[in-house]
C-alpha positions in Angstrom: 159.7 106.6 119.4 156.8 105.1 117.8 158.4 101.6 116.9 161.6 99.7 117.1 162.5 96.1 116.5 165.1 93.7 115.5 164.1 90.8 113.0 167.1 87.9 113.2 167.6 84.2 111.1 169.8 81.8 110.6 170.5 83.9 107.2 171.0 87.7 109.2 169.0 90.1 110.3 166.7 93.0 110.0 166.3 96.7 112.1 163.9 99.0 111.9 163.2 102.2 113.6 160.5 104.4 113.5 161.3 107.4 115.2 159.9 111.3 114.9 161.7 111.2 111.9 160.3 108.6 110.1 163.0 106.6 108.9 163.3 102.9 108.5 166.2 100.1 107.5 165.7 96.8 106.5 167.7 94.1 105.4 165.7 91.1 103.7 165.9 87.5 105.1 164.1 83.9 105.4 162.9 82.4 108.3 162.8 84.7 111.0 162.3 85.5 114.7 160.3 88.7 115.9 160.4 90.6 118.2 158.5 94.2 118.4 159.7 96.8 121.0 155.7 98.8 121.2 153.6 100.2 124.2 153.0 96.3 124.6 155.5 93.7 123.4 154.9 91.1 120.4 156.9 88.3 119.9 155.7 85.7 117.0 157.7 83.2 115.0 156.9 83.9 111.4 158.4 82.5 108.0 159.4 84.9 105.0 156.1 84.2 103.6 154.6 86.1 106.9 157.8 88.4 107.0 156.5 89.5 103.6 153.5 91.2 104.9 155.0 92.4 107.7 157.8 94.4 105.8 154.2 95.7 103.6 152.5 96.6 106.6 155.4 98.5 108.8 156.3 100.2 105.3 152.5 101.4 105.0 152.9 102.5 108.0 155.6 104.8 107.9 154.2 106.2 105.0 150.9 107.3 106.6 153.0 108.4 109.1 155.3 110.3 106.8 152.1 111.7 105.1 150.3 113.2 108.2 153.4 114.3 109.5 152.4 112.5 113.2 154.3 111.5 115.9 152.3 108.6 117.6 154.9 108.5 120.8 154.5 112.0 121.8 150.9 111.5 121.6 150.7 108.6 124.1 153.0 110.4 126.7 150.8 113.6 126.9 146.9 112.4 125.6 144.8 114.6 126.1 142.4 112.4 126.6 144.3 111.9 130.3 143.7 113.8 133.8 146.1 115.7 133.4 148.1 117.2 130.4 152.1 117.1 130.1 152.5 121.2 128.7 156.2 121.1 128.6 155.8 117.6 126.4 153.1 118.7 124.6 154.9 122.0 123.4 158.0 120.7 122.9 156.3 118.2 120.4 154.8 121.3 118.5 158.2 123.0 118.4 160.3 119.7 117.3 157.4 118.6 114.8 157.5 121.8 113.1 161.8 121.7 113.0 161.7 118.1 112.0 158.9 119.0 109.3 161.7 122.3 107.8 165.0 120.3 108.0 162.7 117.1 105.4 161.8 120.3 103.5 158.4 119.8 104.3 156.7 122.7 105.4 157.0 126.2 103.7 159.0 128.9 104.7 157.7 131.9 106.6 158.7 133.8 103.7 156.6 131.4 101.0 154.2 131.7 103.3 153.8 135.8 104.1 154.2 135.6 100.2 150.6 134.9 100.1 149.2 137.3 103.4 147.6 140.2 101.0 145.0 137.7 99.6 141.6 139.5 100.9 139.2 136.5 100.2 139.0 132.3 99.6 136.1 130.4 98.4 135.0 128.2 101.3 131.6 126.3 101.9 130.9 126.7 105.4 129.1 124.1 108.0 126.0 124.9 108.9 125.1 125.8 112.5 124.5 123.6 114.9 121.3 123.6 117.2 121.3 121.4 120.0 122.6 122.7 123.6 125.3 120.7 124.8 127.0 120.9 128.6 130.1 122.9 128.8 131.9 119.4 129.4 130.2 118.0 126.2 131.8 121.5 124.1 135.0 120.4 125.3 134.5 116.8 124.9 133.8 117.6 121.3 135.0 120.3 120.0 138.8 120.5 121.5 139.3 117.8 118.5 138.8 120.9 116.2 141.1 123.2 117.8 144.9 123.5 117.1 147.8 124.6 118.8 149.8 127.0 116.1 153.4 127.2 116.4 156.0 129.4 114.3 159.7 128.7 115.0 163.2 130.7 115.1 166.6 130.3 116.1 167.1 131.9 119.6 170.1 134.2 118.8 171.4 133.6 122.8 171.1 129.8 123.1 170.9 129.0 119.3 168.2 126.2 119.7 165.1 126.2 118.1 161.8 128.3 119.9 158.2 128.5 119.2 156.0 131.3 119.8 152.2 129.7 120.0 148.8 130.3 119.4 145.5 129.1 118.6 143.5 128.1 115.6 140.1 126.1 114.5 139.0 124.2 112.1 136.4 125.3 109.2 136.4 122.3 106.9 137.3 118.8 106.8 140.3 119.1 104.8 142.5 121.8 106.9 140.9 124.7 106.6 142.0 126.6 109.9 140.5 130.5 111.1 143.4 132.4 112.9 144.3 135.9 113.7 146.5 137.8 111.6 148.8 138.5 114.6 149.3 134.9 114.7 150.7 134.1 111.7 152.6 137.7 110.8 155.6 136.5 111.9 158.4 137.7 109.0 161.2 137.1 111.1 160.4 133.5 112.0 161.4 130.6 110.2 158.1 128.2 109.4 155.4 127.6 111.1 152.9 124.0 111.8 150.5 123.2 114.2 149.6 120.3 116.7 145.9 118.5 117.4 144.8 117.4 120.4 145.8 114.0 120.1 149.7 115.2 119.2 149.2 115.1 115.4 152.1 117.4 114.1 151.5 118.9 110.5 152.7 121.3 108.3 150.9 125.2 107.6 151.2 125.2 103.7 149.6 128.3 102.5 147.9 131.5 104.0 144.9 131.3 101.8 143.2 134.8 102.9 143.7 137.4 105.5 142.5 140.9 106.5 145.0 142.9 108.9 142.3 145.3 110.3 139.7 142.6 111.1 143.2 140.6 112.3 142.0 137.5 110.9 144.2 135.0 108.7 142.4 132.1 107.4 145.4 129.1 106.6 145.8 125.6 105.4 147.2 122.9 107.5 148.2 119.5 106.4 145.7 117.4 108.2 142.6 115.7 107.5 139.2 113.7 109.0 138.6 116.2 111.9 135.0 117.9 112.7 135.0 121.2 111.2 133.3 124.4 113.7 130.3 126.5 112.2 129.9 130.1 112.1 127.1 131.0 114.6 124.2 132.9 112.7 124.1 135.5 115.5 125.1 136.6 119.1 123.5 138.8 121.4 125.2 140.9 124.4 124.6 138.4 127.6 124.8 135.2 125.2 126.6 132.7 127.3 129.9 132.0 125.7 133.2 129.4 126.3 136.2 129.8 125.1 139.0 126.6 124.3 142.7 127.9 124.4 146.4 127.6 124.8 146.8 130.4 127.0 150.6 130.6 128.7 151.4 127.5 127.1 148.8 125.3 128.5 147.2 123.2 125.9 143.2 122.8 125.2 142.0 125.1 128.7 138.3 125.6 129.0 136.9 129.5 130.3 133.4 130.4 130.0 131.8 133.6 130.3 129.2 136.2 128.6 129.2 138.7 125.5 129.8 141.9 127.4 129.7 144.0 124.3 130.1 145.0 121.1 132.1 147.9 119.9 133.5 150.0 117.2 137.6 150.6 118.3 139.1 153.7 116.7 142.6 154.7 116.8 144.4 157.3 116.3 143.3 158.4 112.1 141.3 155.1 111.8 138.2 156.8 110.9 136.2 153.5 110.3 137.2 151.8 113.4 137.2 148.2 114.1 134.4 145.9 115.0 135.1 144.3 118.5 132.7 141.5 120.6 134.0 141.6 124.3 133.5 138.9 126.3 134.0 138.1 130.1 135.5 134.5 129.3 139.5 134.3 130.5 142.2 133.9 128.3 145.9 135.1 127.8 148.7 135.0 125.8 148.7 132.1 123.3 145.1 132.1 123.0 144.9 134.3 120.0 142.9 132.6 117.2 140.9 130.5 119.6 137.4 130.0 119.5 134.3 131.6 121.3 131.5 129.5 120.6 128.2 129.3 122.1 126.0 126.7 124.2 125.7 125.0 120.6 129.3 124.7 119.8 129.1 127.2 116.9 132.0 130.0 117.1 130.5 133.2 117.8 134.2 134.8 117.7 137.5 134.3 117.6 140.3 135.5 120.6 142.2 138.8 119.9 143.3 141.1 122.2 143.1 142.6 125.9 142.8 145.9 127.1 143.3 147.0 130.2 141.2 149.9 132.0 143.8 151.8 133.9 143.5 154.5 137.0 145.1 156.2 139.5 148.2 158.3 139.0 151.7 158.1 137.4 153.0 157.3 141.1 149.9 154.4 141.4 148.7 153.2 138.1 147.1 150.0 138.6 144.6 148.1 136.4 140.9 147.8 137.1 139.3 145.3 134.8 140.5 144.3 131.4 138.7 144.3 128.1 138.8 141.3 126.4 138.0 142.4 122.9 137.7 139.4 120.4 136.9 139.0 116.3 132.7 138.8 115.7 131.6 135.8 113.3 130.6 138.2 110.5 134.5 139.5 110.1 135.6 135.6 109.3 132.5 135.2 107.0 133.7 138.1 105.2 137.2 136.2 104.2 135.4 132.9 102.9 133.4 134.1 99.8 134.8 136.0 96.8 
């Protein structure tokens, strides 16, 4: 709960809440007592001429809160900005936020959304690279504020509650513009999809503004604001240090570093073009799709796709011997931002 209160007077009373979904009642009166229920507790005797500015201020308020869809108490109880990170809080904020945002009809349904998923190219301008060297903990320090966790929800047809499946996703521009893979956000049978910032913003995906299923990149449009936008890295060479930030099983904003192992051209059975791969030795795992691989400079020389597993032995001992981890190259998400 963000805020909660009881105003009383000689002449009534007024109670206000401010929950996750954003409501508020108020019943005018005159002289008044306050007192505020917060992380720390206010109490102030005020007259109506004060009660005035309060009513003005906690509407305001709500209505940036409304607006950018955020949920301030979730974000205190699991800030990333702590040791340690809640991931059972943290995700079930995502998967509530998202719910809360469909049931106020304020998100777009997966099938408004998919409506748009043929739509080869956007016009975006792009940052431009970066060129100082930063630490690995200076990347994460900041740059985890331009990664997203991406959530698309469904009914669970055994418990009937709501579920997420997650993923990952960065931010191109200032005004929402997030890089994805395609894989991410194809998700016909699901019921709407959002996304959550680092400090437990919850906002709504609006529109799939270009994607490419081969290159399995979607670029989308969240409904959030003010954050650092990544660059596209000019070029990447094989043994280029790389990190990678994630949600990988579920655990939000984790840091992996490696090299560029390779790049490849992956054909499949009648694909006669192939597609272009960058592997990478950098961990990562399911729900890191969409994440970024960016370099010592913090410009993204990739984005995270898929694994693939090198197998031997025989049918009666098959066993894996080192795994592929086979990511998007820069160039591909260049592609989708000019016409």
């Amino acid at each position: 709960m963000l805020m909660t209160g009881i105003i009383t007077s000689q002449r009534g009373s007024m109670a206000f809440k401010l929950s996750r979904y954003n409501y508020i009642r108020l019943i005018e009166l005159d002289n008044i007592h306050c007192i505020l229920h917060s992380p720390q507790t206010m109490t102030a005797h005020v007259n109506s001429f004060i009660l005035k500015r309060l009513l003005v201020v906690v509407l305001i308020l709500t209505a940036s809160v409304r607006f950018h869809c955020t949920y301030a108490d979730t974000a205190k109880s699991f800030s990333t900005n702590d040791a340690y990170v809640d991931c059972e809080a943290f995700n079930k904020s995502l998967t509530d936020g998202i719910v809360a945002l469909y049931e106020a009809k304020r998100t777009s349904s997966m099938t408004e959304l998919l409506a748009d998923i043929s739509t080869a190219h956007c016009s975006i301008t792009l940052t431009e690279p970066l060129k100082e060297t930063l630490s690995p903990a200076g990347l994460f320090a900041r740059f985890k504020k331009s990664v997203v966790m991406i959530g698309s929800i469904y009914k669970c047809p055994k418990c009937h509650d709501w579920h997420s499946n997650t993923s990952t996703g960065f931010l191109i521009t200032k005004t929402g513009v997030v890089v994805t893979a395609y894989h991410a956000v194809y998700n016909p049978d699901h019921t709407a999809m959002g996304a959550i910032t680092s400090d437990g913003r919850t906002c709504a995906v609006n529109k799939i503004l270009a994607a490419d299923k081969d290159a399995d990149v979607a670029i989308i449009q969240i409904d959030v604001t003010g954050l650092e936008p990544m660059a596209l890295a000019a070029g990447t060479a094989v043994g280029d240090r790389v990190f990678v930030i994630s949600h990988p099983g579920k655990r939000p904003f984790t840091l992996s570093s490696g090299i560029v192992s390779g790049f490849f051209l992956i054909k499949e059975a009648n694909d006669k073009h192939g597609r272009q791969r960058m592997t990478i030795s950098a961990d990562y795992g399911v729900g890191s799709s969409g994440g970024p691989v960016i370099d010592e400079c913090g410009n993204v020389a990739g984005m995270v796709a898929t694994t693939q597993p090198v197998m031997a032995g025989c049918d009666s001992n098959h066993y894996a011997q080192m795994i592929f981890k086979d990511c998007i190259p820069a160039k591909s998400i260049r592609v989708l931002t000019t016409k």
